[in-house]
C-alpha positions as CSV (number, residue, x, y, z in Angstrom):
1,X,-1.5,144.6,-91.1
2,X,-2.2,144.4,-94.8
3,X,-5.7,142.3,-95.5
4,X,-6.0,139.0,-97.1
5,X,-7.5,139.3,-100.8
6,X,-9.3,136.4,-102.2
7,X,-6.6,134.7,-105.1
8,X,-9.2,135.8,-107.7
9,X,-8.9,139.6,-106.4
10,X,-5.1,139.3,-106.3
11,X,-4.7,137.9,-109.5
12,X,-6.4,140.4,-110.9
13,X,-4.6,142.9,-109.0
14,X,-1.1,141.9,-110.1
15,X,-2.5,141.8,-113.6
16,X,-3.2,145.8,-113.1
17,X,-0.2,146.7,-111.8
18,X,1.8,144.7,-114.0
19,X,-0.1,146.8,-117.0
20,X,0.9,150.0,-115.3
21,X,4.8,148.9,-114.7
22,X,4.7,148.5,-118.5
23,X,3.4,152.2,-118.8
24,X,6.2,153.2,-116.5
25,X,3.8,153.8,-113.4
26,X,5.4,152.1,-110.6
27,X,4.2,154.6,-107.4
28,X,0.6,153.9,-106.7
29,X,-1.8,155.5,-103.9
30,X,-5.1,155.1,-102.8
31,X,-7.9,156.9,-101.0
32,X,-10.1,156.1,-97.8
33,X,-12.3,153.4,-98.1
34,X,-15.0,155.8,-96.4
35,X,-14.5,158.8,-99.3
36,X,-14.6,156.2,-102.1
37,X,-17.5,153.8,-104.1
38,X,-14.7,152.4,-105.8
39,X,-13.9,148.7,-106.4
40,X,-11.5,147.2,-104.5
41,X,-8.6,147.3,-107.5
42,X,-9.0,151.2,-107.9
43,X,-9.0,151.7,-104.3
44,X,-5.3,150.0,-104.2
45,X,-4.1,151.4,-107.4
46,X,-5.7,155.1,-108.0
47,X,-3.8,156.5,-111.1
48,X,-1.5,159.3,-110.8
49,X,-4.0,161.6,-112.6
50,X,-6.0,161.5,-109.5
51,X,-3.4,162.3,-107.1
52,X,-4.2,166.0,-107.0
53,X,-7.8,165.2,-105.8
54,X,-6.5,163.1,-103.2
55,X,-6.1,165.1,-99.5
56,X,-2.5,164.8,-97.2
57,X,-4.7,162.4,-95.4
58,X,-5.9,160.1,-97.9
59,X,-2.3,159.8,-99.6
60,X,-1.2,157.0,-97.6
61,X,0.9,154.5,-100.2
62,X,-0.5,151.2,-100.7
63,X,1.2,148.1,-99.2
64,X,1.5,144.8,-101.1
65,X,-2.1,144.0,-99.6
66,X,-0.3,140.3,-99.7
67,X,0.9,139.8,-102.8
68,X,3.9,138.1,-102.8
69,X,6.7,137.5,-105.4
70,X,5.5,134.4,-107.1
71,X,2.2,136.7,-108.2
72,X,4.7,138.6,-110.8
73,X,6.9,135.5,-112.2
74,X,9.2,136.0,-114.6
75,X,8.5,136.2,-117.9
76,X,10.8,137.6,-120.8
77,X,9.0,137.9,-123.9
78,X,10.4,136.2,-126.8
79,X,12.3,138.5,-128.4
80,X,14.2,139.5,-124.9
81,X,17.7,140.1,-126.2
82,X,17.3,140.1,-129.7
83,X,19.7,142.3,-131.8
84,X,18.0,142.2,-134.5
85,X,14.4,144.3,-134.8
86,X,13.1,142.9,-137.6
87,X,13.6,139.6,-136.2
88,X,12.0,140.4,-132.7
89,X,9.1,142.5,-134.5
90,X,8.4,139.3,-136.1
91,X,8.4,137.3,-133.1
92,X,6.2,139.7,-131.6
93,X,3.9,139.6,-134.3
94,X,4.1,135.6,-134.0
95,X,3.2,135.9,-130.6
96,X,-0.1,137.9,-131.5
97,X,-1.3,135.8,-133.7
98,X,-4.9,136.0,-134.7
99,X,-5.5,137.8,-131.5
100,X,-9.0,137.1,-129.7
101,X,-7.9,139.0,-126.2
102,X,-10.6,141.3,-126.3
103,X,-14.0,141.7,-127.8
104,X,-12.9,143.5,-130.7
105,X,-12.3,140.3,-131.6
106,X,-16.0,139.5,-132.5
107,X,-16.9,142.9,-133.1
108,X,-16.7,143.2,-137.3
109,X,-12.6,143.7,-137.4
110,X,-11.3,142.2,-140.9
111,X,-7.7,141.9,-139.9
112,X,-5.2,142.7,-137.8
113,X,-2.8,145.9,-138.3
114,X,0.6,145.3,-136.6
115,X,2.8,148.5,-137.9
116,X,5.0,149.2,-140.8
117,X,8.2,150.6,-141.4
118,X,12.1,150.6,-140.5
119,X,12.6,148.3,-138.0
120,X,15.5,150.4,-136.9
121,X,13.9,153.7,-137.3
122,X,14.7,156.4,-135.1
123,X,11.4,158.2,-135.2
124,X,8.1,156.6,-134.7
125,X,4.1,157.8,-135.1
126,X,1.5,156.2,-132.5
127,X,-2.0,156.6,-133.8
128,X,-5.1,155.6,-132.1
129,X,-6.8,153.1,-134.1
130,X,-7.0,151.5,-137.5
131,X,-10.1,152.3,-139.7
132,X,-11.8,151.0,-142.4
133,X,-9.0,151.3,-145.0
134,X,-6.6,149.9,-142.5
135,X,-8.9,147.7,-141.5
136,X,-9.3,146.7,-145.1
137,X,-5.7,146.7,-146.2
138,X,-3.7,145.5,-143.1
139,X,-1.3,148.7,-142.7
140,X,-1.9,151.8,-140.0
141,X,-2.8,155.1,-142.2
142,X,-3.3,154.3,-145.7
143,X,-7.0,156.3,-145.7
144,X,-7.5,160.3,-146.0
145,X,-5.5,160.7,-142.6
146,X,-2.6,158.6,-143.8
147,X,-2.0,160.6,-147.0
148,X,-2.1,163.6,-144.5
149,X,0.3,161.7,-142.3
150,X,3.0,160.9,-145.2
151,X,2.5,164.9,-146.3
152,X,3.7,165.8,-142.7
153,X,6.6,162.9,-142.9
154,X,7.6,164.6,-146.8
155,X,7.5,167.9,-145.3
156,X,9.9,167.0,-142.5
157,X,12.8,165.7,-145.0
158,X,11.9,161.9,-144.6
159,X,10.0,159.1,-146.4
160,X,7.1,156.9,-144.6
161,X,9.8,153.9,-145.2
162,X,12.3,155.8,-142.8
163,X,10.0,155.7,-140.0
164,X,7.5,153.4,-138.2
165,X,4.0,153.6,-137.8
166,X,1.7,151.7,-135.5
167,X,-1.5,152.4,-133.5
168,X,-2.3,152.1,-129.8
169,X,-4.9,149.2,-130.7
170,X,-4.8,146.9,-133.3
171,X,-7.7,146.0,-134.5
172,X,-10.9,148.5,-136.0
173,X,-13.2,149.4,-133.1
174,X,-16.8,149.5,-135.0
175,X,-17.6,152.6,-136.2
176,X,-14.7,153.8,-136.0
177,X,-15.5,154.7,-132.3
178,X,-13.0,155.7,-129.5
179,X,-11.1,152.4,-128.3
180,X,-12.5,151.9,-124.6
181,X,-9.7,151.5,-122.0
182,X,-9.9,147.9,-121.2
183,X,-9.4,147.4,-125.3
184,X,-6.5,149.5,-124.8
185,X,-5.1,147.7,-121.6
186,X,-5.1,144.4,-123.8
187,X,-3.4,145.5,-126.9
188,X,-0.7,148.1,-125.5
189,X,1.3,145.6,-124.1
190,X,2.4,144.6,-127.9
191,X,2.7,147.9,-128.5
192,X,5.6,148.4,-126.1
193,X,6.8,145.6,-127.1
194,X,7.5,147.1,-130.6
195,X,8.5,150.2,-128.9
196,X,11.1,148.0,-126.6
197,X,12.2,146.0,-130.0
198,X,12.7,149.3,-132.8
199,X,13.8,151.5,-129.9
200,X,13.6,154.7,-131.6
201,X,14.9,158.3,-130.5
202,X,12.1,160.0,-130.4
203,X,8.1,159.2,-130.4
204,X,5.1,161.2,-131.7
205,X,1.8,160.3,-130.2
206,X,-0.7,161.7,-132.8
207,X,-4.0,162.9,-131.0
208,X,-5.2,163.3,-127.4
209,X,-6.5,159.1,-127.5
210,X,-2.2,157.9,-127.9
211,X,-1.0,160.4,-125.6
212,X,-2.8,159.5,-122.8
213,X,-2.6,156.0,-123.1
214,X,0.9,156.3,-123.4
215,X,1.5,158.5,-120.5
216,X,-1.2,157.3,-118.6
217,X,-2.2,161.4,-118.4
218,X,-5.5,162.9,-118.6
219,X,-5.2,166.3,-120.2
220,X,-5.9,168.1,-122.7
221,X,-4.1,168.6,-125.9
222,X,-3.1,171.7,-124.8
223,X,-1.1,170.6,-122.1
224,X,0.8,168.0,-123.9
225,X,1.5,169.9,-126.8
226,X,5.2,171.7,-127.1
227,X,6.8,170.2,-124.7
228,X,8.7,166.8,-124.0
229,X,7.6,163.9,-122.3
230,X,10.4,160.7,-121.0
231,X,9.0,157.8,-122.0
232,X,10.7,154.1,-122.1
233,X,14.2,155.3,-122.6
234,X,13.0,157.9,-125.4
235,X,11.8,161.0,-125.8
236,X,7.9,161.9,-126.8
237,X,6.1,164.5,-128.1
238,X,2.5,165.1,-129.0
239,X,0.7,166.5,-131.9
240,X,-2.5,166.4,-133.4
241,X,-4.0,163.3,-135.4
242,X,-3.9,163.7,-139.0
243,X,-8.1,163.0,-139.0
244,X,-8.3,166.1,-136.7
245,X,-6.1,168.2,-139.4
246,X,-8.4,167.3,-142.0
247,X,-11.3,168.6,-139.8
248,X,-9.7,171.6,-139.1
249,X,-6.9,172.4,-141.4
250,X,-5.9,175.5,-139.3
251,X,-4.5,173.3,-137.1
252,X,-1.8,172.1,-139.9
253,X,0.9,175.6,-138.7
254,X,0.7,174.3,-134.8
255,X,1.1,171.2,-136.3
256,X,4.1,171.8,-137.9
257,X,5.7,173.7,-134.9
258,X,5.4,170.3,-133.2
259,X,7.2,168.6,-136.0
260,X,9.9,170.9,-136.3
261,X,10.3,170.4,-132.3
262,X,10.7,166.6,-133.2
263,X,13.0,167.6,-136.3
264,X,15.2,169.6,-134.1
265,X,15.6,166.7,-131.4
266,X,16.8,164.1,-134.6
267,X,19.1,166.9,-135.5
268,X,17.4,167.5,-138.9
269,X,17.6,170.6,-141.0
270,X,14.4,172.2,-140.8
271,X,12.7,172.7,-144.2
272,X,10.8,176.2,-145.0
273,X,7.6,174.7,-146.8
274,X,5.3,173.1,-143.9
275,X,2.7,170.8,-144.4
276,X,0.2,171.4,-147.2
């Protein structure tokens, strides 16, 4: 029989798996008690990139350790229904607000930066983070990176105001650091609701950070690369950031074989210049 966990344990639980659901994890295991220091919510939800550590024994699915129905109540965003993207983007935005869900909060962060583009765009770009220019100006990739980013969208036949553009976060971590995962746990949501309302064709996570956030993966760029990942009801690929491209601007040909992957997908004639 499944044991009793205190409300603030199960809350806190449902709030876990309900992030995961939204990630499109739904099977969840969990190892022996005895073989693990973990706490009590990664015993009972272990993501799938540890399953392969996990022996015959230890794979033993986890029962509803008495959760019951009322812990996940209903509760349609919004913009549930919506026809119209632009509208639901903006409710989604509305619903934001000056968002104080997580410490970056308090941390130096000017502004928010929601996305830009066609609401009814068919191709969307997932960055990691906003930096100090989009920090500064209140739009994802306007810096050095973003100038890359609108080469590669020129080079594929298509102008920045066909597509979207948003970021896994939404606010600047300081520094510019890696956003930490409970960051991301708290801002994704919105970010699948934007995915949800534009409901494009095909998504391109740029860099290693977006990928496995979105796929809830951990691998290396290797293995997401050149291939095609089913996602929400579309298609993803993954390529490298544009910051990363500047670093190493050998990377810009494998680069480009990603984008003509995504061009082929869309059904787009494939140009002969690459990115520059």
């Amino acid at each position: 029989m499944a044991g009793v966990l205190d409300p603030q344990l199960k809350r806190a639980l449902a709030e876990r798996i309900r992030f995961y659901n939204e990630l499109g994890i739904y099977d969840f295991y969990r190892r022996d008690p005895a073989e693990s220091n973990c706490s009590p919510i990664e015993d009972a939800i272990t993501q799938s990139e540890k399953r392969e550590e996990m022996t015959p024994r230890t794979k033993a699915a986890v029962a509803a350790p008495d959760i019951a129905e009322e812990d996940f109540p209903s509760n349609p965003t919004a913009e549930s229904g919506m026809a119209d993207p632009a509208e639901a983007l903006r409710l989604i935005r509305e619903d934001l607000g000056d968002c104080t869900r997580c410490r970056l909060s308090k941390q130096g962060r000017k502004q928010i930066v929601f996305g830009v583009g066609n609401p009814k765009a068919e191709l969307m770009f997932i960055g990691e983070a906003p930096g100090a220019d989009e920090d500064q100006q209140g739009e994802p990739f306007v810096g050095r990176a973003g100038q890359l980013l609108n080469n590669m969208i020129k080079a594929m036949g298509l102008r920045r105001e066909d597509i979207y553009i948003a970021n896994i976060i939404k606010c600047r971590p300081p520094g510019n650091r890696t956003p930490e995962r409970d960051e991301c746990e708290t801002c994704s949501p919105f970010l699948m609701r934007q995915i949800a309302a534009i409901k494009p064709k095909v998504i391109v996570a740029l860099g290693a950070v977006a990928a496995k956030t979105l796929l809830a993966i951990n691998a290396p760029m290797s293995e997401f690369r050149g291939r095609w990942f089913d996602f929400r009801g579309t298609k993803l690929a993954v390529t490298y950031h544009p910051a990363f491209l500047l670093r190493d601007p050998r990377q810009k040909k494998e680069a480009w074989k990603d984008l003509q992957m995504v061009m082929k997908k869309l059904g787009m004639a494939i140009p002969a210049k690459g990115v520059e």
